[in-house]
PDB file of N, CA, C and O in Angstrom, chain B, residues numbered from 101:
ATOM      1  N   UNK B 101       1.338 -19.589  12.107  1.00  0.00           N
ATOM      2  CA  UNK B 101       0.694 -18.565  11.309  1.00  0.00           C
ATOM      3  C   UNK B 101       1.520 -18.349  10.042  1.00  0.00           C
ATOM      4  O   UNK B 101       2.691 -18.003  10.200  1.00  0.00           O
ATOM      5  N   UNK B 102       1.028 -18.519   8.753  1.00  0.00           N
ATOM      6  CA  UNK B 102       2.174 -17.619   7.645  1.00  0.00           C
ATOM      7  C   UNK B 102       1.672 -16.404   7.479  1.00  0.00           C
ATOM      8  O   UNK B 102       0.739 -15.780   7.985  1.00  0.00           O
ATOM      9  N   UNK B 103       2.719 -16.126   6.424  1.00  0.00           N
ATOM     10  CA  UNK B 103       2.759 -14.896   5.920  1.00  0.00           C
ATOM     11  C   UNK B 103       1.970 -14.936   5.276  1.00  0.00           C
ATOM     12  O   UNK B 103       2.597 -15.187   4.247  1.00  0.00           O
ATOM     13  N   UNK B 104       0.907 -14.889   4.963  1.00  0.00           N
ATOM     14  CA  UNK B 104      -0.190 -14.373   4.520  1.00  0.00           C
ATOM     15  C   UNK B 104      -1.891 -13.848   5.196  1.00  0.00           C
ATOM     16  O   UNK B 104      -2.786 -13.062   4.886  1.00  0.00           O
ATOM     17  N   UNK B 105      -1.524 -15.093   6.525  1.00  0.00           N
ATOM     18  CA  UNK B 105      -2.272 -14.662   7.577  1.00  0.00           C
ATOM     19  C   UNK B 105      -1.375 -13.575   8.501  1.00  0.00           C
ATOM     20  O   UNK B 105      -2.105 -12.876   9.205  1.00  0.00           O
ATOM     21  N   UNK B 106      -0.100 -13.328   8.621  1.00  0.00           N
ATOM     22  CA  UNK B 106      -0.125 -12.234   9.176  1.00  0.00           C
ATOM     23  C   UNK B 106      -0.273 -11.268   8.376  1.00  0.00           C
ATOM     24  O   UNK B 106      -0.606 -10.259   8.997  1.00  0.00           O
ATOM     25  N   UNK B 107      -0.168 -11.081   7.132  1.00  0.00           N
ATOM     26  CA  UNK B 107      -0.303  -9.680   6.947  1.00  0.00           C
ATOM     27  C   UNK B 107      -1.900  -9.737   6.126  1.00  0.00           C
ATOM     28  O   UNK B 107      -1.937  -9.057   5.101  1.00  0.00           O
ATOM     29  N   UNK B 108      -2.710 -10.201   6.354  1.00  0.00           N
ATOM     30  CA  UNK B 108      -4.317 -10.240   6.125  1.00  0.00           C
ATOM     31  C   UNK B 108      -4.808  -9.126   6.381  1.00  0.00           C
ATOM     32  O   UNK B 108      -5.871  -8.859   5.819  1.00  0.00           O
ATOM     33  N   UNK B 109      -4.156  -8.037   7.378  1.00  0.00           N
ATOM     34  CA  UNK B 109      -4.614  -6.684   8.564  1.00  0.00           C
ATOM     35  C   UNK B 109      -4.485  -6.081   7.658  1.00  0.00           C
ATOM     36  O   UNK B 109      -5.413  -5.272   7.657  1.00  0.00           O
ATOM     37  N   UNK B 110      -3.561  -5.867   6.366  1.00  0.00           N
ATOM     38  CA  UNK B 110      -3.574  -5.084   5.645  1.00  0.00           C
ATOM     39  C   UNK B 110      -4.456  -4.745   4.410  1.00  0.00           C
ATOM     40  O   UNK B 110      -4.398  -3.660   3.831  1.00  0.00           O
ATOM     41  N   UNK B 111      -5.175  -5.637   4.100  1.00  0.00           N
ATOM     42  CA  UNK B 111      -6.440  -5.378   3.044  1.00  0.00           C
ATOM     43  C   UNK B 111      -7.755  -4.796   3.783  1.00  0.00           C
ATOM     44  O   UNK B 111      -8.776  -4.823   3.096  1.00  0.00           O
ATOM     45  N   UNK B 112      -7.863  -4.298   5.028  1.00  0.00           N
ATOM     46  CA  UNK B 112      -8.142  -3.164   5.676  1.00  0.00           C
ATOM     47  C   UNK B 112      -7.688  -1.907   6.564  1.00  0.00           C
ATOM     48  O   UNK B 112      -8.179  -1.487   7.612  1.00  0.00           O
ATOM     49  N   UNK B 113      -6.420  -1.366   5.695  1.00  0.00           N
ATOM     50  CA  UNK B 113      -5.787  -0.554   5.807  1.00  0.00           C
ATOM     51  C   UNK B 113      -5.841   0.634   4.239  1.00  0.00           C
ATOM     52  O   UNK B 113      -5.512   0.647   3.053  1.00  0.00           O
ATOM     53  N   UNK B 114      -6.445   1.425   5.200  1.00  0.00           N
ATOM     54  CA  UNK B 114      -6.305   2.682   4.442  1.00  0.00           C
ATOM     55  C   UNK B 114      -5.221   3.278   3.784  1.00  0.00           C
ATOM     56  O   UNK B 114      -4.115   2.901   4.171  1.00  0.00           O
ATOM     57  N   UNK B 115      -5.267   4.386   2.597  1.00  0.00           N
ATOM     58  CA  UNK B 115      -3.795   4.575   1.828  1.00  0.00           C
ATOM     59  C   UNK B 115      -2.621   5.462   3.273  1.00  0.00           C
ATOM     60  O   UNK B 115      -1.401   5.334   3.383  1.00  0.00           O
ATOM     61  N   UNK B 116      -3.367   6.122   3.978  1.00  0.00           N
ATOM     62  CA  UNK B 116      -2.349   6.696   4.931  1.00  0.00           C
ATOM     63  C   UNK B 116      -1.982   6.068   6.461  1.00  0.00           C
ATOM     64  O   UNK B 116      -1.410   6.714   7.338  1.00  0.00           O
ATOM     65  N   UNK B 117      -2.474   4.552   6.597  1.00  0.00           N
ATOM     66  CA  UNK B 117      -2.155   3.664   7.620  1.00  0.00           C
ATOM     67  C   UNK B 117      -1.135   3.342   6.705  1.00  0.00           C
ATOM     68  O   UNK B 117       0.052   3.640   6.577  1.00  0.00           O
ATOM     69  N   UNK B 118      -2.253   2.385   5.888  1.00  0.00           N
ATOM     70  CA  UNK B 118      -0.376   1.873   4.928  1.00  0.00           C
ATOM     71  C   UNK B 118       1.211   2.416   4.634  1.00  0.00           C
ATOM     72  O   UNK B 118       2.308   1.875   4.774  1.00  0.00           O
ATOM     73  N   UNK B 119       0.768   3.793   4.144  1.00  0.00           N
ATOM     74  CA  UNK B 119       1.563   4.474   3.607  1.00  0.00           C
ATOM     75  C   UNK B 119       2.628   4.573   5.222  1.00  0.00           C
ATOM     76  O   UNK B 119       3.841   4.360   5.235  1.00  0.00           O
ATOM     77  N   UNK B 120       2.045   4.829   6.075  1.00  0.00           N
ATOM     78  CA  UNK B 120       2.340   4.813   7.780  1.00  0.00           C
ATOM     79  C   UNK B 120       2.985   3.924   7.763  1.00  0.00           C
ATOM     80  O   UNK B 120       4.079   4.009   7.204  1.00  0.00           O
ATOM     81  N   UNK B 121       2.648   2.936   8.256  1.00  0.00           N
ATOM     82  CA  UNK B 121       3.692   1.882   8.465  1.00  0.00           C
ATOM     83  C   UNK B 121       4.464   1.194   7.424  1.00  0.00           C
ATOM     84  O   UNK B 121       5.027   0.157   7.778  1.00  0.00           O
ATOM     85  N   UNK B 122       4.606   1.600   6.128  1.00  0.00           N
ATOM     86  CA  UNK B 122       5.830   1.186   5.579  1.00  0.00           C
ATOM     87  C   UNK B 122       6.748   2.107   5.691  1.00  0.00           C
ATOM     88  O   UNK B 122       7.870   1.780   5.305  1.00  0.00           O
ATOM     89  N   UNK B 123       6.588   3.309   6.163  1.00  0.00           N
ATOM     90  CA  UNK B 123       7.253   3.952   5.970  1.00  0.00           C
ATOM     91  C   UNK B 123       8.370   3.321   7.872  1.00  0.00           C
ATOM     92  O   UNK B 123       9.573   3.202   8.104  1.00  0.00           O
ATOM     93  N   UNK B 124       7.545   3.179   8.437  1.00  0.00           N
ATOM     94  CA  UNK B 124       8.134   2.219   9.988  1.00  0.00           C
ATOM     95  C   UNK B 124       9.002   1.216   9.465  1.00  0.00           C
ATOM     96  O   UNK B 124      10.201   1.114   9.725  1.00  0.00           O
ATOM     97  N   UNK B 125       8.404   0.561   8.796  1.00  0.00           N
ATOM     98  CA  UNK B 125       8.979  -0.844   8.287  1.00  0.00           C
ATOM     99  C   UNK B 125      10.807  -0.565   7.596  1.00  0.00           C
ATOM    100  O   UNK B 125      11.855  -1.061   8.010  1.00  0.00           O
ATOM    101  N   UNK B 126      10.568   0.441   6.397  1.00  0.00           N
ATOM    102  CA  UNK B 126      11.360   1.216   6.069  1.00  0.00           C
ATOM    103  C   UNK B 126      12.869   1.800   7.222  1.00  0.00           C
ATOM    104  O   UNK B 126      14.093   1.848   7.108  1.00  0.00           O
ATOM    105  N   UNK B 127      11.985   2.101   8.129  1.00  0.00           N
ATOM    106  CA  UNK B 127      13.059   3.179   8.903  1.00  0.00           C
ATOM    107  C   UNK B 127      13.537   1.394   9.699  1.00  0.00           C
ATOM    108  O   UNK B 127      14.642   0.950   9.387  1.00  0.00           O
ATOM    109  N   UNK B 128      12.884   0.780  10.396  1.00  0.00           N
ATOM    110  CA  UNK B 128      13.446  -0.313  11.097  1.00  0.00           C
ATOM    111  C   UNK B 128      14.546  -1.357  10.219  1.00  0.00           C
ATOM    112  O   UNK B 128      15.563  -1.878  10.677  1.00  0.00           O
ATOM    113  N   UNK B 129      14.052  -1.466   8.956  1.00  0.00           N
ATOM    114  CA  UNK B 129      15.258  -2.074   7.980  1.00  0.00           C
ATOM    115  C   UNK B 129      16.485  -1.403   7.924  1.00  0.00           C
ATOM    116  O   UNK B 129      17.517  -2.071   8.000  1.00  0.00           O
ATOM    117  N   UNK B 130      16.534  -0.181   7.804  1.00  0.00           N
ATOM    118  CA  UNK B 130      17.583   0.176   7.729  1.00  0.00           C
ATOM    119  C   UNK B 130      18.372   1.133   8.663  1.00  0.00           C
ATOM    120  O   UNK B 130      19.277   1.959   8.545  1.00  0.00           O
ATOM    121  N   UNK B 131      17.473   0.544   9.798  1.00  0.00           N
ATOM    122  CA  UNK B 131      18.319   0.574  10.914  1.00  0.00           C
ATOM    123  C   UNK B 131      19.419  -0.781  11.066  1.00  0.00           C
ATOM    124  O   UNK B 131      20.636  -0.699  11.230  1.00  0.00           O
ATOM    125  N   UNK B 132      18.766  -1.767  10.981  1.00  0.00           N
ATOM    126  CA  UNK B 132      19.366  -3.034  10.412  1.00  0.00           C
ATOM    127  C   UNK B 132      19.301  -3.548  12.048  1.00  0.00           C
ATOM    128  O   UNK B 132      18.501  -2.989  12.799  1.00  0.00           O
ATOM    129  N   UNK B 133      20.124  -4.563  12.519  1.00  0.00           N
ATOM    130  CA  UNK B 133      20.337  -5.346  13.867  1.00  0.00           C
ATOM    131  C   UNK B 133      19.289  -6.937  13.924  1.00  0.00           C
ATOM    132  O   UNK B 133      19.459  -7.826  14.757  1.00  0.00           O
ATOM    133  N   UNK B 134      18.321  -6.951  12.907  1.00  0.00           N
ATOM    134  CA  UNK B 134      17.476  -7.739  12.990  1.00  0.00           C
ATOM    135  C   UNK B 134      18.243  -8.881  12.336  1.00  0.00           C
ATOM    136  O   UNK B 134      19.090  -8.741  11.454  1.00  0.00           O
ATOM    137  N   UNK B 135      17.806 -10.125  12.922  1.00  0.00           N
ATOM    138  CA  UNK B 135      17.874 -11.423  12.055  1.00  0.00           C
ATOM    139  C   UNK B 135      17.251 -11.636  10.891  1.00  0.00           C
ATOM    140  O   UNK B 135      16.297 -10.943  10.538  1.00  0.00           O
ATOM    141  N   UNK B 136      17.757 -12.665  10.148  1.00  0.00           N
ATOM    142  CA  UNK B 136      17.521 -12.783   9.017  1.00  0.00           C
ATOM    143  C   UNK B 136      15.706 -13.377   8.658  1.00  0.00           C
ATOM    144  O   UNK B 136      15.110 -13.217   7.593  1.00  0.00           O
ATOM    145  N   UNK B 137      15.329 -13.860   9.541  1.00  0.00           N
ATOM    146  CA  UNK B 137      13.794 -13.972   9.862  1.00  0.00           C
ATOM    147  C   UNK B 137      13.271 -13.197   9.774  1.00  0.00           C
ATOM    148  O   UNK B 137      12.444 -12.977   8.889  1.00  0.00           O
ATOM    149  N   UNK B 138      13.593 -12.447  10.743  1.00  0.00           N
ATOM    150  CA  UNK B 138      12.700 -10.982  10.955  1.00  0.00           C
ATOM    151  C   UNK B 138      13.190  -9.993   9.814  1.00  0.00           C
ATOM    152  O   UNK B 138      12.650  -8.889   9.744  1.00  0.00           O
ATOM    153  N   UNK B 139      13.792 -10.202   9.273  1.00  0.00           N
ATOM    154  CA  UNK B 139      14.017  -9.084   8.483  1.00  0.00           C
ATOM    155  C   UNK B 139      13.416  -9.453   7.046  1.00  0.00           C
ATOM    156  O   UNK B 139      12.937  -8.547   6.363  1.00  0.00           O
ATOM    157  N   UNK B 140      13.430 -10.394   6.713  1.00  0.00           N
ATOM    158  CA  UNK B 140      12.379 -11.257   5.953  1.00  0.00           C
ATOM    159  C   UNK B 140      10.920 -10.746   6.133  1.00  0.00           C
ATOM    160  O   UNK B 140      10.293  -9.955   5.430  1.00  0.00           O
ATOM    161  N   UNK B 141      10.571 -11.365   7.190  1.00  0.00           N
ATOM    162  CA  UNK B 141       9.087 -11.107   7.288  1.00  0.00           C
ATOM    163  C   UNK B 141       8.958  -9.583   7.680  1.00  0.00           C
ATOM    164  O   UNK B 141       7.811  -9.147   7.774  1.00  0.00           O
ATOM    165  N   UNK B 142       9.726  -8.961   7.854  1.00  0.00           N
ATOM    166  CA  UNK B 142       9.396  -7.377   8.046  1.00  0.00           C
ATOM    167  C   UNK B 142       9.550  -7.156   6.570  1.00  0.00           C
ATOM    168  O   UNK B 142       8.573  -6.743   5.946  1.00  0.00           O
ATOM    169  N   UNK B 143      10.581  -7.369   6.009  1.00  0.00           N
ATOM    170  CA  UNK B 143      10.563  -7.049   4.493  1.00  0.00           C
ATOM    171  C   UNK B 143       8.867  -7.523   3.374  1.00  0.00           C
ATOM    172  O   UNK B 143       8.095  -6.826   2.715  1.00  0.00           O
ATOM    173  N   UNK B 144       8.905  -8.333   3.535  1.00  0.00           N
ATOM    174  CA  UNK B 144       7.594  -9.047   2.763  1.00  0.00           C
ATOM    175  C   UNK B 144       6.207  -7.959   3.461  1.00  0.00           C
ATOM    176  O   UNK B 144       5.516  -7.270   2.710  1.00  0.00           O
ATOM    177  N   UNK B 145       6.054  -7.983   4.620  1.00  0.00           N
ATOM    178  CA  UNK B 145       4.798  -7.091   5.320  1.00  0.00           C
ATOM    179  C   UNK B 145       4.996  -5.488   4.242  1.00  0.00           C
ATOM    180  O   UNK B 145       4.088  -4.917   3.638  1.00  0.00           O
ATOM    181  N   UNK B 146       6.564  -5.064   4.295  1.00  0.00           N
ATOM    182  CA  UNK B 146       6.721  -4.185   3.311  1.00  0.00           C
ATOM    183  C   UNK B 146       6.212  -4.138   1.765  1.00  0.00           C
ATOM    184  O   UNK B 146       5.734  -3.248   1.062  1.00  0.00           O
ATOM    185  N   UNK B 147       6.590  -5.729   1.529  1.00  0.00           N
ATOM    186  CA  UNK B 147       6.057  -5.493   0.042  1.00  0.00           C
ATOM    187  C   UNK B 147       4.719  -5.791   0.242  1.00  0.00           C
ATOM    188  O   UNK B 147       4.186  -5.721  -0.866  1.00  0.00           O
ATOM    189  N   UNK B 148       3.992  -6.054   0.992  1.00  0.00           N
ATOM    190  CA  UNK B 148       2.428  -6.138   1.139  1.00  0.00           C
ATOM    191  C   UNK B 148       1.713  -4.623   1.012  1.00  0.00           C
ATOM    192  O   UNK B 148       0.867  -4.120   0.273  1.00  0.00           O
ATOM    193  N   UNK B 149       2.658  -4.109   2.328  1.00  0.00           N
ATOM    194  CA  UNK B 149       1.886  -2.588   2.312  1.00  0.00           C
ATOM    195  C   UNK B 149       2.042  -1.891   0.917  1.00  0.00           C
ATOM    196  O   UNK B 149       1.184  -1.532   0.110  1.00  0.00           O
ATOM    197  N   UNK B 150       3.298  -1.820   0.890  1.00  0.00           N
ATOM    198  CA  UNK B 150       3.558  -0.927  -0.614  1.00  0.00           C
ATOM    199  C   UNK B 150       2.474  -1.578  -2.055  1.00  0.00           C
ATOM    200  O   UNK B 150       2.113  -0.933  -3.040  1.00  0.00           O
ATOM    201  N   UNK B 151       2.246  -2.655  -1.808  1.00  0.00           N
ATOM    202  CA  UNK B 151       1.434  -3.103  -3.146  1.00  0.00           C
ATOM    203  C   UNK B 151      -0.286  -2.624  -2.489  1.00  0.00           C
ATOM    204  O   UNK B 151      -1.118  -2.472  -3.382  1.00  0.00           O
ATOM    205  N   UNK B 152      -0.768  -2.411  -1.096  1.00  0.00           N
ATOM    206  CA  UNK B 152      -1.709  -1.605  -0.699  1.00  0.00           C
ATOM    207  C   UNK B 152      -1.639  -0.502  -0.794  1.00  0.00           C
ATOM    208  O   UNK B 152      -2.719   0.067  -0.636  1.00  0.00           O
ATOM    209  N   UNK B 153      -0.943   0.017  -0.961  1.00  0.00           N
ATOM    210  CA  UNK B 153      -0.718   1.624  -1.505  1.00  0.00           C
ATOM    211  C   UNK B 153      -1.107   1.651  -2.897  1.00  0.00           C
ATOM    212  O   UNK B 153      -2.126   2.339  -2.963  1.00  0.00           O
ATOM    213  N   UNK B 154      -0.866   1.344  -3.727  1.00  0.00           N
ATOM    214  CA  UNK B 154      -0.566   1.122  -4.761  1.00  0.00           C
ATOM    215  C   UNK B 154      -2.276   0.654  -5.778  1.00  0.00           C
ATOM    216  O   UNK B 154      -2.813   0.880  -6.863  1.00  0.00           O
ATOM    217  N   UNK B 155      -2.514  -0.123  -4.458  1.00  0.00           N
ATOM    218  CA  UNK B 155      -3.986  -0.009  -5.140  1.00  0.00           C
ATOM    219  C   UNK B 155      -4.819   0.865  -5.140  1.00  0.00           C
ATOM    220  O   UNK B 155      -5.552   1.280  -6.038  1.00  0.00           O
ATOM    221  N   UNK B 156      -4.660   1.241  -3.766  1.00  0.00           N
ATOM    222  CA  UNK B 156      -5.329   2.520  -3.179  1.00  0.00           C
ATOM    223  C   UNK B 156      -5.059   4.146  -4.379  1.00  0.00           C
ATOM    224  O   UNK B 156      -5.827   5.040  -4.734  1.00  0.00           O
ATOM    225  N   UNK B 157      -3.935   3.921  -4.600  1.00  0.00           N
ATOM    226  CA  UNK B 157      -3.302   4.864  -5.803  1.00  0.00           C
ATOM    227  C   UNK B 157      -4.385   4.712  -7.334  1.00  0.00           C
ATOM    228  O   UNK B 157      -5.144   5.521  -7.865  1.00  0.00           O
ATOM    229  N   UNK B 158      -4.009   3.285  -7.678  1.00  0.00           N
ATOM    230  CA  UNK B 158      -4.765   3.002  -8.916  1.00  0.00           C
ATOM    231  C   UNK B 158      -6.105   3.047  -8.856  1.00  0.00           C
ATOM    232  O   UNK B 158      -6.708   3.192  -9.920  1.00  0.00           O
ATOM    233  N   UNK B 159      -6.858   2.932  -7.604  1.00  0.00           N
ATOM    234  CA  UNK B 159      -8.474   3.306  -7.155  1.00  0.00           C
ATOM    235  C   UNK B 159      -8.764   4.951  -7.553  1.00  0.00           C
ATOM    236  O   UNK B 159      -9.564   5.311  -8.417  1.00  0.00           O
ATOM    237  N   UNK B 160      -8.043   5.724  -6.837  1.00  0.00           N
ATOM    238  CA  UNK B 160      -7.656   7.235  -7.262  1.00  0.00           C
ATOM    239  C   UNK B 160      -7.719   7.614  -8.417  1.00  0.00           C
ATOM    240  O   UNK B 160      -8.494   8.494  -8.790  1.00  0.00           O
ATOM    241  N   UNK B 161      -6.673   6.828  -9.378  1.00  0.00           N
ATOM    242  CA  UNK B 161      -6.560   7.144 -10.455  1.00  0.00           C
ATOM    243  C   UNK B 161      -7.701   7.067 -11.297  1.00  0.00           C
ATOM    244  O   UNK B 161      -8.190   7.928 -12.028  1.00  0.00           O
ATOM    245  N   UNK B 162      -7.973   6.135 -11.120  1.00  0.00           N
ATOM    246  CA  UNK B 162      -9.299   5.390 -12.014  1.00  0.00           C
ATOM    247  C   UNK B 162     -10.390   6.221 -11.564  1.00  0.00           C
ATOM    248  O   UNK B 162     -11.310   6.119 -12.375  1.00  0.00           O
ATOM    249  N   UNK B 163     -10.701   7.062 -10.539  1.00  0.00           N
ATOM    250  CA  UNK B 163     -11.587   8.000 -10.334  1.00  0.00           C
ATOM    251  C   UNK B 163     -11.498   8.766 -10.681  1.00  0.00           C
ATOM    252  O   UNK B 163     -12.642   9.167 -10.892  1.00  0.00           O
ATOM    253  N   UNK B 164     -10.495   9.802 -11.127  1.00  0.00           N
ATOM    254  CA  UNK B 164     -10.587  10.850 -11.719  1.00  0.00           C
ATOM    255  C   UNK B 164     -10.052  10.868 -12.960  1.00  0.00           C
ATOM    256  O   UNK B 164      -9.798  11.937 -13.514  1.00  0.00           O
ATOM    257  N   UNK B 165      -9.854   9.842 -13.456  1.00  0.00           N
ATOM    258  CA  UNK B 165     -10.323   9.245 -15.213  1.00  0.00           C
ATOM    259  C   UNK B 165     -11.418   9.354 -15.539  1.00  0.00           C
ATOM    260  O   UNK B 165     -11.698  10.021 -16.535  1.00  0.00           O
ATOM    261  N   UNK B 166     -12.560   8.603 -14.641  1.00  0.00           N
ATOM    262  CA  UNK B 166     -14.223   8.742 -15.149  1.00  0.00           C
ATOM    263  C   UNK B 166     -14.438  10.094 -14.906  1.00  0.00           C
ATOM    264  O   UNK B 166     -14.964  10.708 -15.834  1.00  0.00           O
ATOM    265  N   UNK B 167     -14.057  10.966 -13.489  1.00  0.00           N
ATOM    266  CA  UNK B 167     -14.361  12.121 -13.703  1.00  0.00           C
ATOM    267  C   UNK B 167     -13.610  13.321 -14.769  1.00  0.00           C
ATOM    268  O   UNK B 167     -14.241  14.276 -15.221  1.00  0.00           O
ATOM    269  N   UNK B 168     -12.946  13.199 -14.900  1.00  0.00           N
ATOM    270  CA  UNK B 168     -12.685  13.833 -16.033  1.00  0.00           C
ATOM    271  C   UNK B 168     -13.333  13.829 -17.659  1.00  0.00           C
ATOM    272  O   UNK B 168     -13.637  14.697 -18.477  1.00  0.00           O
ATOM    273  N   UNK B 169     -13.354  12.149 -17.602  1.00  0.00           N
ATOM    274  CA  UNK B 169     -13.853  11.525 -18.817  1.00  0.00           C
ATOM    275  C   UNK B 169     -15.565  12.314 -18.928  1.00  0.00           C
ATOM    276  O   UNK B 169     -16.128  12.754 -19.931  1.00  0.00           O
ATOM    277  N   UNK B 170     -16.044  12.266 -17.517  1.00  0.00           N
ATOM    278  CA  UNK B 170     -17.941  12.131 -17.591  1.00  0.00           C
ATOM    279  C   UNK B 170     -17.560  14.317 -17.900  1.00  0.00           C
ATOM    280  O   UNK B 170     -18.269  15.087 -18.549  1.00  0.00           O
ATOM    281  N   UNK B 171     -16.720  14.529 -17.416  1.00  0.00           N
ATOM    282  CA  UNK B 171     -16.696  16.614 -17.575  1.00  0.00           C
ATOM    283  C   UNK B 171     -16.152  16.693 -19.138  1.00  0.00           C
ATOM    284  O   UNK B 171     -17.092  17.081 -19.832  1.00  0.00           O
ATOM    285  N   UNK B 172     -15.477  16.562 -19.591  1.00  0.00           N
ATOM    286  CA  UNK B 172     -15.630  16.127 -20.942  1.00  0.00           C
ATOM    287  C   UNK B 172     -16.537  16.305 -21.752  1.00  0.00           C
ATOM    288  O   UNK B 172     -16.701  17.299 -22.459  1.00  0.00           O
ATOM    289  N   UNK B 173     -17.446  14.958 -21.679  1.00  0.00           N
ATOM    290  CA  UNK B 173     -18.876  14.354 -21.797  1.00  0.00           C
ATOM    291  C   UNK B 173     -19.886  15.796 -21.999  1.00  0.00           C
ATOM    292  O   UNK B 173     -20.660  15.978 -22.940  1.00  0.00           O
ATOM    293  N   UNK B 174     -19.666  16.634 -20.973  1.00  0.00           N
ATOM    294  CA  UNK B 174     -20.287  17.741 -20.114  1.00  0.00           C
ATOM    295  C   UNK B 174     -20.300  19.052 -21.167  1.00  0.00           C
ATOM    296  O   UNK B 174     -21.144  19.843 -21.589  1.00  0.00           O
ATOM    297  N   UNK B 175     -18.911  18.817 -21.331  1.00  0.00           N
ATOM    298  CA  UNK B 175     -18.625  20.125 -21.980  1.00  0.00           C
ATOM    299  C   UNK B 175     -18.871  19.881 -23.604  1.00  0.00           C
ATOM    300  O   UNK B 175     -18.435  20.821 -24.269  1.00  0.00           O
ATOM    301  N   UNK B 176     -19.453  18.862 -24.350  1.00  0.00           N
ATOM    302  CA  UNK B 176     -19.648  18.438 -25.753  1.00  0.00           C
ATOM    303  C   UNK B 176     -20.877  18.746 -25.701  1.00  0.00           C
ATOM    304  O   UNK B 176     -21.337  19.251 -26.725  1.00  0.00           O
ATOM    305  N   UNK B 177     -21.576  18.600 -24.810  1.00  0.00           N
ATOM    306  CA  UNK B 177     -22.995  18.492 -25.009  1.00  0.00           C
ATOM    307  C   UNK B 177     -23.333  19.910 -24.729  1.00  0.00           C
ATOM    308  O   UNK B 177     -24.503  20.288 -24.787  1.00  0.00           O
TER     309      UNK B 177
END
């Protein structure tokens, strides 16, 4: 399996699953004891989630840009 099929689970993960388990991922790194494998591929699943956050963030954002933008709009007319 690579790393890209394991972490595939995550482009159906919501901003507060994600946000969830990196924050796991997080606490298990620096607990430390892991091999250099695993700490690898736990690290990378990290930068997966965090860049799913991140979209999930910029989705947000970009919504209440148009809404703001369309109340705006609202208040000219």
């Amino acid at each position: 399996m690579t790393q890209t099929d394991a972490n595939a689970d995550i482009a159906e993960l919501g901003y507060e699953e994600a946000r969830a388990e990196l924050v796991d991922v997080v606490r298990i790194l620096e607990q430390g004891g892991l091999d250099l494998d695993a700490s690898l591929a736990l690290w990378e699943r990290g930068e997966a989630l965090a860049n799913r956050c991140e979209e999930h963030l910029a989705g947000a954002r970009r919504r209440v840009e148009v809404a703001l933008a369309a109340a705006e709009l609202e208040t000219r007319d």
